[in-house]
N, C-alpha and C positions, 0 to 999 in steps of 0.2 A: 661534427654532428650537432647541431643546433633544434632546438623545437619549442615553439612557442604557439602560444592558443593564438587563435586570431591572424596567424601569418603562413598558414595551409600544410603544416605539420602539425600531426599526432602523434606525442609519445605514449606508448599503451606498454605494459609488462606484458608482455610474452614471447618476444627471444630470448636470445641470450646474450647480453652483451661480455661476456666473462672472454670468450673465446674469442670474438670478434673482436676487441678492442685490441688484443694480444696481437692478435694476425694485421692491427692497423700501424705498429709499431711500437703498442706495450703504452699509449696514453691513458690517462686516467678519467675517466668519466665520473662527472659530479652531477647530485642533484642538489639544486639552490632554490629556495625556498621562495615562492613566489605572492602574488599573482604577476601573471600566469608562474605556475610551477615551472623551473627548467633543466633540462637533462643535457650535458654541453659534456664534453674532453676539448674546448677552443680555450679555456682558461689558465692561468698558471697559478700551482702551489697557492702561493701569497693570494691571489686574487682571488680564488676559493675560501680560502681564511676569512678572508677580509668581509665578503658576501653571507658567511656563515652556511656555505656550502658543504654538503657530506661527498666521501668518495662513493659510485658504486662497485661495488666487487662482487662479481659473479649472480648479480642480483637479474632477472633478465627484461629485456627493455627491448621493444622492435619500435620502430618509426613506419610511420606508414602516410604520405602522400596524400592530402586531399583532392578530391577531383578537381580539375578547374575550373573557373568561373566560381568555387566555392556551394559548390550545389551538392546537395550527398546523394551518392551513387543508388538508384534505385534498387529497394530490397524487394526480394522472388519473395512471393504468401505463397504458403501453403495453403491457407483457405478455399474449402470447395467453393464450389460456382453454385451459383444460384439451382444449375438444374439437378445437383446432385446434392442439395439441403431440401427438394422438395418432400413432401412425407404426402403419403397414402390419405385423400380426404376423409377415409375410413378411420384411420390411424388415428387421425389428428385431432377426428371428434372422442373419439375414445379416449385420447389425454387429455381432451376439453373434460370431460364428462368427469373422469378419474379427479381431475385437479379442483372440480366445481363440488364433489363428494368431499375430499380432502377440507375444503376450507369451510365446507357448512358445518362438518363433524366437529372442528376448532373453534368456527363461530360458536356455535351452540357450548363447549365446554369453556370458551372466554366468559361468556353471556351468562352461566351458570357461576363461574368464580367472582362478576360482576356481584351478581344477586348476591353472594355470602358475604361479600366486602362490604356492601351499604347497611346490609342488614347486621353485620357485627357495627359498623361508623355506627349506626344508629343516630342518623342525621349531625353528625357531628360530637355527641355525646354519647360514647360507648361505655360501658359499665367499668367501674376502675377496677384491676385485677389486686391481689392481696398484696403485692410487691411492688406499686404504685403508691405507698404513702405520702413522697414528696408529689408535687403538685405540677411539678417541673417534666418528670419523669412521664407523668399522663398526658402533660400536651404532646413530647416528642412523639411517645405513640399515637396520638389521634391524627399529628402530622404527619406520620409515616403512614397512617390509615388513608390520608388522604390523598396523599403522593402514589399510596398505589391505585386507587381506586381509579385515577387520571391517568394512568397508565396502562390501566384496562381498556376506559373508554379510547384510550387514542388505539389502542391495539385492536380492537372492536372494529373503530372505524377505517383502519387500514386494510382488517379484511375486507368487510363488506365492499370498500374501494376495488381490490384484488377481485373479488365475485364479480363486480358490475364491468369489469373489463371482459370476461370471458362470455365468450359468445349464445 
């Protein structure tokens, strides 16, 4: 039992190889350290050694066959079909509508936290608090003043973006 990437075997853990190998003649299954990673019982003792190869025991390991040609086997979606993701034009203004309420009520309380930001920056020069004596201390906060205030305006401008998309 040989598997190597590249040459249309996959070894995956999820048999058992404990019981199978036993029923193959009791040979020992090693994995050796790769790339590719390899899972073999075609080795001997010594050669395992030499490889820095471990045994597996009762650890479980299935093989499993790539398609041929090397092509993977088409996977079934669940995904609905188009005609049964359609929604009620009805519906769908009304989650328009709901989601255009949603973002003006945040625009407005971004737009509001805006205003309190600049107006405590105070164009850059904010009033020093009683625990600002070093000089060091006042810039990190005016920077961090800063840093939010740009964080506002890009969150600002990502609503308004999100609003100019909806219908």
């Amino acid at each position: 039992m040989k598997s190597r990437a590249g040459h249309g075997a996959v070894a995956l853990l999820l048999g058992a190889v404990g019981p199978w190998a036993m029923a193959q003649g009791g040979s020992t299954v090693y994995r050796c350290p790769g790339p590719p990673i390899l899972y073999t019982d075609a080795i001997s003792a010594a050669e395992a050694k030499q490889r820095n190869c471990r045994t597996i025991e009762g650890a479980p390991i299935t093989v499993m066959q790539s398609p041929k040609g090397g092509k993977p086997a088409p996977v079934a979606s669940s995904a609905p079909r188009n005609s049964e993701t359609r929604v009620d034009p009805k519906e769908q203004q009304a989650r328009d509508s709901d989601a255009r309420r949603i973002l003006e009520a945040e625009l407005k309380r971004e737009e509001e936290r805006l205003a309190e930001l600049q107006k405590d920056y105070n164009g850059g020069e904010p009033e020093r608090q009683g625990n600002e004596q070093n000089y060091a201390k006042y810039q990190e906060r005016v920077a961090g003043m800063k840093a939010a205030i740009t964080r506002k305006e890009a969150d600002i401008a990502a609503i308004k973006r999100e609003l100019a998309k909806l219908p």
